[in-house]
C-alpha positions, 0 to 999 in steps of 0.5 A, spaced: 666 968 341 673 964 342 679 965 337 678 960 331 685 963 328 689 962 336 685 955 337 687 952 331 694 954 333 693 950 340 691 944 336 695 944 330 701 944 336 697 939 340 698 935 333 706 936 332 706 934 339 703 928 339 706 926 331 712 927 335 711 922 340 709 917 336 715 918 331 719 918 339 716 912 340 717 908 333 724 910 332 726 907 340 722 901 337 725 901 331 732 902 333 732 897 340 733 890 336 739 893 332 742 895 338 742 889 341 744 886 335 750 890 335 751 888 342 751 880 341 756 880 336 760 885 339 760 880 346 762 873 340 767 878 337 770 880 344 769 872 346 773 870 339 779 875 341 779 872 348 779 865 345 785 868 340 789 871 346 788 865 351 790 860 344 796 865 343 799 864 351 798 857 350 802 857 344 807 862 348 807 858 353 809 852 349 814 856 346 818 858 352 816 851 355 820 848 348 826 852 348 827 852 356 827 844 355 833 845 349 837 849 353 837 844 359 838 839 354 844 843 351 847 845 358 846 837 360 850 836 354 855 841 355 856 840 362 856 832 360 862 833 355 866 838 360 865 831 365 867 827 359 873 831 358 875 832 365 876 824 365 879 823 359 884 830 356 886 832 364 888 826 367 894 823 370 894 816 372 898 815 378 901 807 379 903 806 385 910 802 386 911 798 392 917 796 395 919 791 401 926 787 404 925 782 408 932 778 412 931 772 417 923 772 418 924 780 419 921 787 416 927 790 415 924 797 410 917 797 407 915 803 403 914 804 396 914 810 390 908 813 384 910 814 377 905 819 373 903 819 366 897 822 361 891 818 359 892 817 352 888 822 350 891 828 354 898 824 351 896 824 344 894 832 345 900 834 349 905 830 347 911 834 349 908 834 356 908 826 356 915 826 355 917 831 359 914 827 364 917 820 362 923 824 363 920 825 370 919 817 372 925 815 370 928 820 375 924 817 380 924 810 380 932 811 380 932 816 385 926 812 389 930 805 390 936 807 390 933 811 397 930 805 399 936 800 398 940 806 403 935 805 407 935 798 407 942 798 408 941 802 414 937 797 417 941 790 416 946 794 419 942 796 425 939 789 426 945 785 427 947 790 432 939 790 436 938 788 443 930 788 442 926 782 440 926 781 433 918 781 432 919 788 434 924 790 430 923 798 428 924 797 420 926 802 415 920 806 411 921 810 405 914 812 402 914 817 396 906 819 393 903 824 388 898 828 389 896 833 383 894 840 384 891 842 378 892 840 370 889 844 364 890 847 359 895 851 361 898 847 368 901 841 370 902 841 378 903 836 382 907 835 389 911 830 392 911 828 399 917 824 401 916 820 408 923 816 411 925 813 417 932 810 418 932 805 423 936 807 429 934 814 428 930 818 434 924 820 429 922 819 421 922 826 416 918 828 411 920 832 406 916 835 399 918 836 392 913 840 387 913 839 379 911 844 375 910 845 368 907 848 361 902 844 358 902 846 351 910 846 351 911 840 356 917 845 359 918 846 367 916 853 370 920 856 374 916 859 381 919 867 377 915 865 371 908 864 375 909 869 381 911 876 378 914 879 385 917 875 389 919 880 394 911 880 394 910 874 395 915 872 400 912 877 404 905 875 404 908 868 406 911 870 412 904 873 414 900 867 412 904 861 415 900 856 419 901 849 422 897 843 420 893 845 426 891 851 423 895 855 428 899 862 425 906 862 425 911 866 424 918 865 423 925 868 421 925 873 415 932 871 414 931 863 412 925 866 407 930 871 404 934 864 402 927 861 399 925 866 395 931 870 393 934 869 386 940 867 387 939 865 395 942 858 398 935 855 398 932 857 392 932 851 388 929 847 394 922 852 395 916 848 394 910 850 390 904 848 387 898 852 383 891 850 383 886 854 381 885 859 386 892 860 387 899 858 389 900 854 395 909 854 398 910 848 402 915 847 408 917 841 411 917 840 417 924 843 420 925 846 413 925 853 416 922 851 424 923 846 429 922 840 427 915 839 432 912 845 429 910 839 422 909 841 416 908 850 414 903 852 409 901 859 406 897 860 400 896 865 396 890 866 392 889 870 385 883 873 387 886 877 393 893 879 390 892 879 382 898 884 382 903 878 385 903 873 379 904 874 371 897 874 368 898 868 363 898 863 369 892 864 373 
């Protein structure tokens, strides 16, 4: 005899087991095509986005291609007009003024002298500056021929008396030139260099003279107005001296103290020009040392001494 009630529960679970794997295997079925319809538009979704993204890069791309080509042409353009600028506002024509005198076949002096002006722009923007140095050519065609005729002069008198051949007579030079350190908005500095020879003499000289004025109201500036200490600045001077060939030199403070003191003897004769790095001081040759020793430099730049100068000039 076997147990109706305890088989038919064996088979009714076997059935529940069975209907239940049936129903398993029909949802994976069902569900499986689904699935792979979510994928693929999940794959079309993720391939738009990568097409918007790469579009949005090449778009960006463009952009900063774009704006670094308008900032080169706005560069080129400043750069251009700065350029243009330089050749027109802060430019000093400089015209050359030869000078010769002959006698008998013979070269007595030779020589010649410069006169500086503005471009006519740069006259038209400053014009106080253009007749201050109006002012300044007129002094230096009278001082400049009246120079060379003295040398001239020298020279007649020295032929009559010479006992060499006439083809080598030893003639007289007076050269004057310019040479412009800096002009801006706020400066005009440039430097004379006077080279003279009388005949007769053992050996020609040279000689400096430096101009110095304020743009805006065309006035000279005094070497006090740019250099606020002086005391400072004679001092930096004596230890940076150098010769033409670079070599340092040192020379008596005495004759320095002369230069740079307000009321010392060589005061008016003290050589300076400005740049835009600093003050160069000039010294002739025998000015403060042997004649052999040449021409003395010393420069003081504005960034190492910021203290020794008036703030408005550097």
């Amino acid at each position: 005899m076997y147990d109706r009630k305890g088989m038919t529960a064996v088979l009714a679970a076997c059935l529940l087991a069975a209907l239940t794997a049936c129903g398993g295997n029909k949802t994976s079925a069902d569900t499986a095509p689904a699935g792979q319809d979510t994928a693929a538009e999940t794959a079309v979704e993720t391939t738009a986005a990568a097409a918007e993204e790469t579009a949005a890069a090449e778009s960006a791309a463009e952009t900063t291609a774009a704006e670094a080509a308008t900032e080169e042409t706005t560069a080129a353009a400043e750069t251009a007009g700065e350029e243009a600028q330089a050749d027109t506002m802060f430019v000093c024509p400089l015209v050359e003024h030869p000078l010769s005198a002959e006698a008998d076949g013979i070269v007595l002096a030779e020589g010649g002298y410069m006169t500086i002006s503005l471009s006519e722009e740069a006259a038209a923007a400053y014009p106080d500056l253009q007749g201050s140095l109006e002012g300044y050519d007129l002094k230096m065609i009278s001082s400049s021929e009246e120079a060379f005729e003295e040398i001239r002069g020298t020279a007649e008198a020295f032929r009559k008396d010479y006992n060499g051949k006439p083809e080598e007579f030893p003639a007289g030079r007076m050269m004057s030139s310019l040479e412009v350190a800096r002009f801006d908005e706020k400066v005009l500095s440039f430097c004379e260099t006077i080279d003279a020879y009388y005949p007769g003499a053992a050996h020609g000289m040279v000689g400096y003279d430096s101009m110095n004025y304020d743009v805006k109201t065309g006035n000279e500036l005094a070497c006090t107005d740019v250099i606020a200490d002086m005391a400072g600045a004679e001092a930096y001077v004596a230890e940076h001296l150098i010769a033409a060939d670079g070599t340092a030199i040192e020379v008596d403070r005495e004759i320095l103290d002369d230069y740079f003191a307000e009321n010392g003897e060589l005061s008016d004769f003290l050589v300076w020009i400005v740049d835009e790095e600093g003050v160069t001081f000039r010294f002739g040759p025998s000015a403060i040392t042997a004649y052999a020793v040449g021409t003395l430099e010393a420069k003081i730049p504005f960034a190492e001494c910021p203290e020794l100068f008036a703030p408005e000039w550097r």
